[in-house]
C-alpha positions in Angstrom: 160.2 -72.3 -95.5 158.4 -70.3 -92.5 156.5 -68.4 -94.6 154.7 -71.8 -96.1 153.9 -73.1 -92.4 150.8 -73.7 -91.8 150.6 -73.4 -88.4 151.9 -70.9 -85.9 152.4 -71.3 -81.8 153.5 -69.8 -78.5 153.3 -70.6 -74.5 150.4 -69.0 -73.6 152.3 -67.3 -70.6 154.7 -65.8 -73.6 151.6 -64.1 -75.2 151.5 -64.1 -78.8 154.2 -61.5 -79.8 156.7 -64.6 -79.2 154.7 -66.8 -81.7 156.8 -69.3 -84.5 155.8 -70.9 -87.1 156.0 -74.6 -86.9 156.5 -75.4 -91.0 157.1 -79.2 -90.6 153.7 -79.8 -88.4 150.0 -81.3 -90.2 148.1 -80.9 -87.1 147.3 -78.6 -84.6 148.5 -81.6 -82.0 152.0 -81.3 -84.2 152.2 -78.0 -84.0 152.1 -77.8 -80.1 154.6 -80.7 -80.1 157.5 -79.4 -82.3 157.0 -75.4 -80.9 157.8 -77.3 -77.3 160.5 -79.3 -78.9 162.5 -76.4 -81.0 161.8 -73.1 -78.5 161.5 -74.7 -74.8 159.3 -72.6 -73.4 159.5 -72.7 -69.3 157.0 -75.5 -68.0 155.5 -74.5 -64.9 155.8 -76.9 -61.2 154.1 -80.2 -62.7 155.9 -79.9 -66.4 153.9 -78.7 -68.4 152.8 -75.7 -70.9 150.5 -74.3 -72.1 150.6 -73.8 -75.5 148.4 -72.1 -78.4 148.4 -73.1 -82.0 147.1 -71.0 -84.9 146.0 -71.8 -88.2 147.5 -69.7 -90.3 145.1 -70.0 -93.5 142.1 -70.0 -91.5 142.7 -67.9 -88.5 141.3 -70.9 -86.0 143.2 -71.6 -82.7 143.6 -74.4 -80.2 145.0 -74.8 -76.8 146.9 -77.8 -75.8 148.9 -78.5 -72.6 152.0 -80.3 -73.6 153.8 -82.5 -70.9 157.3 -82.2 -71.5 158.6 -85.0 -69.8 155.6 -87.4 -71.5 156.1 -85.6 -75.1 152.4 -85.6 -74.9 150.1 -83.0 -75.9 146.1 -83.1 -74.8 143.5 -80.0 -75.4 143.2 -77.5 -72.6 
């Protein structure tokens, strides 16, 4: 099932050796969302993380900041 994920992410404090697929995400938005929800990465003092998403068939990446007390993820 990982292997078929399109989308990979980590906690940009983490750096990318601690990146996970994300197999049941369609977006890049879903992505950050669901790698918060299933790996709860540290927020920092306000709640939030930072969190990078990568495309796994086209190599693209986005940065989101994901309030975890919201469940709300907006681009950094």
């Amino acid at each position: 099932m990982t292997d078929n994920a399109r989308y990979s992410a980590y906690a940009a404090h983490d750096a990318a050796r601690h990146c996970h697929a994300t197999p049941e995400a369609a977006s890049f938005e879903e992505a950050a969302l669901d790698f918060v929800d299933r790996w709860h990465p540290a927020a920092d003092a306000d709640g939030e993380v930072t969190v990078i998403v990568l495309d796994r068939q086209t190599g693209r990446e986005q940065c989101f900041t994901v309030d975890i007390g919201a469940g709300a993820a907006e681009p950094c």
